[in-house]
Each structure stands twice: as C-alpha cells, then as structure tokens.
C-alpha positions as CSV (number, residue, x, y, z in Angstrom):
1,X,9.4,97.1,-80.4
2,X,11.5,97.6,-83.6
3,X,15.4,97.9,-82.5
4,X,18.2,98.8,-85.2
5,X,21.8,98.3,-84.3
6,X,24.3,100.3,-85.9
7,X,27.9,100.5,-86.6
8,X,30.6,102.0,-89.2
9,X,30.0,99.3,-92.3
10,X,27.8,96.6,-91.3
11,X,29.8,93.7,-91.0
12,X,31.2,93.2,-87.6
13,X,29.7,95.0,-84.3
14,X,26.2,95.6,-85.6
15,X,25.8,91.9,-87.3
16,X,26.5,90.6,-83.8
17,X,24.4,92.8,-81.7
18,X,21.6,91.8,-84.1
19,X,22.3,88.2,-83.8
20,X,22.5,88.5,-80.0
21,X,19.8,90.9,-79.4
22,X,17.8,88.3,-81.8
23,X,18.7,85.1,-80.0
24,X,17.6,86.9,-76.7
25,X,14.2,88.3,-78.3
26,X,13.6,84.5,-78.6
27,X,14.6,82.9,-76.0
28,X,12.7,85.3,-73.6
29,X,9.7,85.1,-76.6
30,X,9.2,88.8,-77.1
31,X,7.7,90.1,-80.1
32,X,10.1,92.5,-81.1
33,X,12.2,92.4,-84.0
34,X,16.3,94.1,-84.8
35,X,18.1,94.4,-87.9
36,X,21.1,96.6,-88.7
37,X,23.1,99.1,-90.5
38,X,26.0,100.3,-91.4
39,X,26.4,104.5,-91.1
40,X,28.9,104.3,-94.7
41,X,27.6,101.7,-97.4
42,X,31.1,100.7,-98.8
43,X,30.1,96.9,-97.6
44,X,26.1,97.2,-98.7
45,X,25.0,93.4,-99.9
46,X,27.7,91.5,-98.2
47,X,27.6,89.2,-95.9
48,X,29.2,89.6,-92.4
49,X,33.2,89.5,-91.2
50,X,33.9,85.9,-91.6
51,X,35.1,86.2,-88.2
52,X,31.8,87.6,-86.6
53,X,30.2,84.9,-88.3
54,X,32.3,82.3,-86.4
55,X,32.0,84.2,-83.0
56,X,28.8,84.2,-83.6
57,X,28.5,80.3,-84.4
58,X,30.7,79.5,-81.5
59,X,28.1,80.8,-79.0
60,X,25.0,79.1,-81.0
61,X,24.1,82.0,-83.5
62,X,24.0,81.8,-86.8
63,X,24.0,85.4,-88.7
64,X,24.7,84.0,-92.3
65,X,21.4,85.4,-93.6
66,X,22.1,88.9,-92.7
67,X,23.6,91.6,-95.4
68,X,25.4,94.8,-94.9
69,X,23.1,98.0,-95.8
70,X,23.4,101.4,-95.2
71,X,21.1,103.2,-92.6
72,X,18.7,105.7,-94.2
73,X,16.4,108.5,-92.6
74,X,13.4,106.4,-92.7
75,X,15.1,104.2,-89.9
76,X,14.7,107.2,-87.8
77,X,11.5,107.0,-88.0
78,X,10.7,102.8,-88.0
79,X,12.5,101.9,-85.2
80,X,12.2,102.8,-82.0
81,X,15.6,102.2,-80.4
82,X,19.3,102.8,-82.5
83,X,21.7,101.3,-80.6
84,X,25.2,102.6,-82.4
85,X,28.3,101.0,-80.9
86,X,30.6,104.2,-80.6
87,X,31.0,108.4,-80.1
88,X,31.3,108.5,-84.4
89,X,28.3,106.5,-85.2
90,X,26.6,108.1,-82.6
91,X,26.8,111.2,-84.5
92,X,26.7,110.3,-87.6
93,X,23.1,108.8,-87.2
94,X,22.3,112.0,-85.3
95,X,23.0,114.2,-88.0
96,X,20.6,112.2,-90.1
97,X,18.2,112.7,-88.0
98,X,15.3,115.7,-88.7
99,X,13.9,116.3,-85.0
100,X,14.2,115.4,-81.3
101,X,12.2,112.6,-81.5
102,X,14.7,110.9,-83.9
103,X,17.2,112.1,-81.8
104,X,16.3,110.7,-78.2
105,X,16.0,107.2,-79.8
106,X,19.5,107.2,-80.2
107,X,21.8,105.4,-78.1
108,X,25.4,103.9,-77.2
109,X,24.5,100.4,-76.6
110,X,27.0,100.0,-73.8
111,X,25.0,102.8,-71.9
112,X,22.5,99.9,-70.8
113,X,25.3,98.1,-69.2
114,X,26.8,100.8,-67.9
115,X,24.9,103.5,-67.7
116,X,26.4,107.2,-68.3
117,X,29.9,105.8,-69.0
118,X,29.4,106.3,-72.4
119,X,31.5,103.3,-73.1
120,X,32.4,102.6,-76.9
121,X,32.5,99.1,-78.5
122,X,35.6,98.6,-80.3
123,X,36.0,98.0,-83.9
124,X,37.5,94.7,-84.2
125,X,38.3,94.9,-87.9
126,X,41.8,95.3,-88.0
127,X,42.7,92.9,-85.2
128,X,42.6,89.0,-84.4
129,X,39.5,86.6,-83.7
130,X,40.4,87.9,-79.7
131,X,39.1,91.2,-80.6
132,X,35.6,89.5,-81.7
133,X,35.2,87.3,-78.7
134,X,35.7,90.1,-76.2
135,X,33.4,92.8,-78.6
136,X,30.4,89.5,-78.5
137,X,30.7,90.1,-74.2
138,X,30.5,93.5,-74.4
139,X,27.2,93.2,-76.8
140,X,26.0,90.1,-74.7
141,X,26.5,91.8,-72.0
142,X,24.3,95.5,-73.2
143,X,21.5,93.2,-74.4
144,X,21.0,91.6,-71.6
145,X,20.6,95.0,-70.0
146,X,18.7,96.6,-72.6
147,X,16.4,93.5,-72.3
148,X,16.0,93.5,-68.3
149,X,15.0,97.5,-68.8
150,X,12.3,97.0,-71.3
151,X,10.5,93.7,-71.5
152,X,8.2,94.4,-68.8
153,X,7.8,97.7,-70.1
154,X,4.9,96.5,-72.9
C-alpha cells in the first residue's frame, strides 16, 4: 500500500503525518510505504518547519531527510490513499484529479479518527511550538486509526 499525505506547502502537517505514518508502518512491520506533498510548490526542495522537525524528534522521529515537493497528477494514480489535512487541500488535489477512481482515494485524514466529522488539522505555521505538539496528536492519533482499519485488510 502506497500512502501520500498532503498539505498546503510541504513543510509542517504532511512532513509529520509521513514521519508518523512511517514510524508506525515499522513498528507494526507492514510493507507499505508514505511520502508527501505539498498542493503549492513555493517550499519545493526544502527541508521541513524547523519546528516539525523538533516535534517530530521529541517523540523519536527523525524527518530530516524529507524535502518539500509539489503533488502532481501522477500521484493520483501511484498511491492508493491521499490523506490531505484540511477542506482546501481536499479540493485542490480533487481538482487535479481526472476520474472517480482518483477521486475516491482522497481523504481528510482526521476522518479515520473520527469518522464523518470531517475534522481539519490546523495549520500550525503561524503560531508557537504549542500549535505543533497538539497538530502531532491529532496526526498520531488518524494513523493509528487509519492503521487499525487496514493492516489486516492485505
């Protein structure tokens, strides 16, 4: 299973929904992979929010190797899940997609949590190291779920 979080640039949410969804595909040994994307490209090449980073590293994950891109059509078609972290990204990546197929695989990643609440995972960029800490829960908290739902599915 091929899983692609995305969020507005690529350096906060989806980084740590990657690195989470990661740590969890390996603890639990699944053969799945994630990555992520940005829906705009301004950060394309960098490396995460220094402050995911250090949420990140304060719960054992290190996401120094990933870089910001921009998601293309062609993700529509590799992965199988797009988790987006709110209502704009949702439809954003919808209206790259070219059928229904593309369509159904995308999904608010607090909907595995919660599910039909359509709850949105904040954009911590313009506030304080708080703001990270309670966006990792939320994203700890969706893989988890999104985990529980699936791995016995293969």
């Amino acid at each position: 299973m091929k899983i692609l979080m995305v969020c507005l640039g690529n350096i906060c949410r989806s980084p740590l929904a990657e690195g989470i969804m990661q740590d969890k595909i390996d603890q639990y040994a699944l053969g799945w992979t994630t990555d992520s994307a940005g829906t705009g490209g301004w950060h394309s090449g960098e490396l995460p929010d220094p402050r995911s980073i250090a949420t990140a590293r304060d719960h054992g994950i290190d996401i120094r190797h990933q870089r910001a891109r921009q998601i293309t059509r062609r993700d529509l078609d590799e992965f199988d899940h797009i988790l987006v972290m709110d209502a704009s990204n949702y439809q954003n990546v919808l209206e790259l997609a070219q059928n229904d197929q593309q369509r159904q695989k995308v999904e608010l990643i607090r909907n595995f949590a919660q599910p039909g609440h359509n709850l949105q995972v904040p954009d911590p960029y313009y506030g304080g190291n708080d703001g990270f800490e309670r966006v990792f829960d939320m994203l700890d908290e969706a893989c988890e779920a999104f985990i529980r739902q699936y791995r016995n599915a293969e």
